[in-house]
C-alpha atoms as one frame of an Amber mdcrd trajectory, in Angstrom:
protein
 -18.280 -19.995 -13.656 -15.064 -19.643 -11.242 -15.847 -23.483 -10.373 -15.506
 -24.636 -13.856 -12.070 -26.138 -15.488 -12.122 -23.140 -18.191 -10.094 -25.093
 -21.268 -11.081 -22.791 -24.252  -9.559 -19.910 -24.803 -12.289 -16.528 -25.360
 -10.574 -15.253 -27.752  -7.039 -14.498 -28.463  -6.074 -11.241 -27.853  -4.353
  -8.870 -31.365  -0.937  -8.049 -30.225  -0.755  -4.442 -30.960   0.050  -1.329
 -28.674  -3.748  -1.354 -27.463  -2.794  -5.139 -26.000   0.583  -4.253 -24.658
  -1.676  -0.992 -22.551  -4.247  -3.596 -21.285  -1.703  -5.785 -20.341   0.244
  -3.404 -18.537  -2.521  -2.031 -16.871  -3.767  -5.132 -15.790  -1.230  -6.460
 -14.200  -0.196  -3.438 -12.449  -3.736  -3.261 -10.892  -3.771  -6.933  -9.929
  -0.387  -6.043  -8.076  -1.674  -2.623  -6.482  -4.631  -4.058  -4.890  -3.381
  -7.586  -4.146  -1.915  -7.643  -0.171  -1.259 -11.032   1.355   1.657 -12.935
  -1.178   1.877 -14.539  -4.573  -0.353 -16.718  -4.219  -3.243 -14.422  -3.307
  -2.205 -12.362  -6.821  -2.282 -15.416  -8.588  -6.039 -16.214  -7.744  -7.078
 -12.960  -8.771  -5.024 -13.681 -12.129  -7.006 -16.561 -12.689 -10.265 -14.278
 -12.651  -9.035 -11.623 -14.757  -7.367 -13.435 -17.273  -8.858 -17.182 -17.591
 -12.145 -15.964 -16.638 -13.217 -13.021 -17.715 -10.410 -12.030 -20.721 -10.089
 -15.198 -21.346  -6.391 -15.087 -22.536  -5.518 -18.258 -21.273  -7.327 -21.387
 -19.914  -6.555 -23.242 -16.380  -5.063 -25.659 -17.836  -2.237 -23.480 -18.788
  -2.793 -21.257 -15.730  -1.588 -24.268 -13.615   1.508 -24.933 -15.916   2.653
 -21.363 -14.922   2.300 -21.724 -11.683   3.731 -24.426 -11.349   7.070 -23.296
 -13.550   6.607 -19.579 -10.905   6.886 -21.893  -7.864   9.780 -24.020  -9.005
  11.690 -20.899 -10.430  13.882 -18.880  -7.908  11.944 -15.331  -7.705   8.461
 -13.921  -6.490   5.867 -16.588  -7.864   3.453 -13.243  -8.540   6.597 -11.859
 -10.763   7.009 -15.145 -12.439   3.580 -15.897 -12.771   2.809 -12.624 -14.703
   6.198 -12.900 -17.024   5.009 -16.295 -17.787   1.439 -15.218 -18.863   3.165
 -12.411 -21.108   5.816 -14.784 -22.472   3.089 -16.745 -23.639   0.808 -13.920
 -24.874   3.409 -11.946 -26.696   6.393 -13.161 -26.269   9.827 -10.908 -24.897
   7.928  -7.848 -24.986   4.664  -9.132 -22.962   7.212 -10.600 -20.512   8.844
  -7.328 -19.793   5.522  -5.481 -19.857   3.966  -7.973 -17.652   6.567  -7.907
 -15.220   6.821  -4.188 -14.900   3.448  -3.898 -14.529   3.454  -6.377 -11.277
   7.122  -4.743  -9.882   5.902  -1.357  -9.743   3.171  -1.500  -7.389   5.211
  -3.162  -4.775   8.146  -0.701  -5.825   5.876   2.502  -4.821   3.943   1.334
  -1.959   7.434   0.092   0.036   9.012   3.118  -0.454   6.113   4.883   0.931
   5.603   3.183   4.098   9.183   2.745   4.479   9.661   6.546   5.225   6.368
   6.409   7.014   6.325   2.622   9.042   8.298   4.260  12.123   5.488   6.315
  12.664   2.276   3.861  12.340   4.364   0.762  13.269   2.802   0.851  16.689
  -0.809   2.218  15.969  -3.614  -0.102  17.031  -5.907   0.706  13.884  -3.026
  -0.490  11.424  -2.590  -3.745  13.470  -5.758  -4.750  13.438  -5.956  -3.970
  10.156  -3.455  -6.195   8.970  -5.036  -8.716  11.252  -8.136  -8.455   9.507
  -6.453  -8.907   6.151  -4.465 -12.285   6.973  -8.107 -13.972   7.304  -9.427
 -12.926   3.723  -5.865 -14.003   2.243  -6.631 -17.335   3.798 -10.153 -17.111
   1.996  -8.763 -16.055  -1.075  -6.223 -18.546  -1.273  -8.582 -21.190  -0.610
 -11.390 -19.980  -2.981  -8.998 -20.665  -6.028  -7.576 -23.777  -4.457 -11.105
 -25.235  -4.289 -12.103 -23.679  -7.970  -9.259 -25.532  -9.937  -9.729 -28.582
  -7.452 -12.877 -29.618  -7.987 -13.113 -30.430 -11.660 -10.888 -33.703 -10.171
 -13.618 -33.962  -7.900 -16.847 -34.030 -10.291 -14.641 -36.203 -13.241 -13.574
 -39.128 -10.164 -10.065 -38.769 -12.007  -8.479 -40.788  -8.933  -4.545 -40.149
  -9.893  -4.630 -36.045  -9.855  -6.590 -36.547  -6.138  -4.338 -38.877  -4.852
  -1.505 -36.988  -5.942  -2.623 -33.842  -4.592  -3.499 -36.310  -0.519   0.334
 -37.050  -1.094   1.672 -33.486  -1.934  -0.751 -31.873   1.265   0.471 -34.558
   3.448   4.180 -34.507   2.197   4.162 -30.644   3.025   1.672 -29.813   5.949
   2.092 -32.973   8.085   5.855 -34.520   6.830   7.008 -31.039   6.543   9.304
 -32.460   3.275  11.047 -29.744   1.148   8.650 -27.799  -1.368  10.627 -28.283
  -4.067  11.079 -31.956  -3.420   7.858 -32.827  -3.685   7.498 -30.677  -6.516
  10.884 -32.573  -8.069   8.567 -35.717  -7.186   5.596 -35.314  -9.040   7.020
 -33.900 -12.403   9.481 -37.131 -12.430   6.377 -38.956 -11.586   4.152 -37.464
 -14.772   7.018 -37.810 -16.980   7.790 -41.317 -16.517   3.399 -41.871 -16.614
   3.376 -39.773 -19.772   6.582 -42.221 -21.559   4.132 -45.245 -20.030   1.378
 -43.829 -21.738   3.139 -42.903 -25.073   4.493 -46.618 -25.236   0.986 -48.027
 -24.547  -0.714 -45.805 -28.221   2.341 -46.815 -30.166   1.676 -50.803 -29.673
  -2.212 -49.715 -30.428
């Protein structure tokens, strides 16, 4: 199911003090067991919230990632004040985001008093060692999951877009946000082309 372009919505969810809880608690659990960057917390959002609450599809999933990269900010912070925004407005974007600041909040504070004192135990650096390889897998899992769909439908622009973005940043090395600038010039001006073309239809 995690390979499939979810577009359909489960259900959507009553906005009441029940939702604004589940919320809350969701994203603060997402953020307390996440280790390894945004983008790691963002694939587990995808899971939890396109695929098995079904708040929002990947369709929209990718919209707010894409505005959480291009905004200044933590993409996991922006990513969950989107996803609140859009489920209940101001008040699921504050809940949202508290729920994804406080995790972070507690556990730096802890091991801020306490990092002097592990910061050269072996155990601990091999544990974090350990952890950078399933980020990597993690990150890639969702990559692949939202990628393929392009791959099964042959739709040739969204691949060739995404060659020219992976080239553009892993082997160019060109600005992030450059290439991002890029490709939303490039779908607006395709969009207009394609607007023009069902108006003379």
């Amino acid at each position: 199911m995690a390979d499939v372009l979810i577009r359909e919505h489960k259900k959507r969810p009553e906005i009441n003090l029940k939702f604004f809880f589940k919320l809350f608690w969701t994203t603060f659990s997402l953020s307390l067991f996440t280790f390894g960057g945004g983008f790691v917390i963002i694939s587990l959002m995808r899971k939890k919230m396109v695929v098995k609450l079904g708040w929002i599809n990947d369709e929209e999933m990718l919209d707010f990632i894409t505005i959480a990269q291009s905004s200044p900010g933590p993409i996991a912070v922006n990513g969950s004040l989107m996803v609140g925004y859009h489920l209940a407005g101001i008040p699921g974007a504050l809940v949202a985001t508290l729920g994804t600041i406080l995790p972070p909040m507690m556990i730096l504070t802890l091991v801020s008093l306490g990092y002097k004192a592990v910061q050269d135990n072996l155990w601990i650096a091999a544990a974090f060692h350990g952890m950078r390889a399933v980020v990597a897998a993690i990150v890639l899992q969702v990559t692949w999951a939202l990628f393929r769909p392009f791959l099964k439908k042959k739709q040739v622009l969204p691949i060739l877009l995404f060659v020219l973005s992976f080239s553009a940043l892993f082997i160019f090395k060109v600005n992030i946000m450059l290439v991002m600038v890029s490709i939303v010039a490039f779908s607006i001006i395709q969009s207009l082309i394609l607007l023009q073309k069902e108006k003379k239809l």
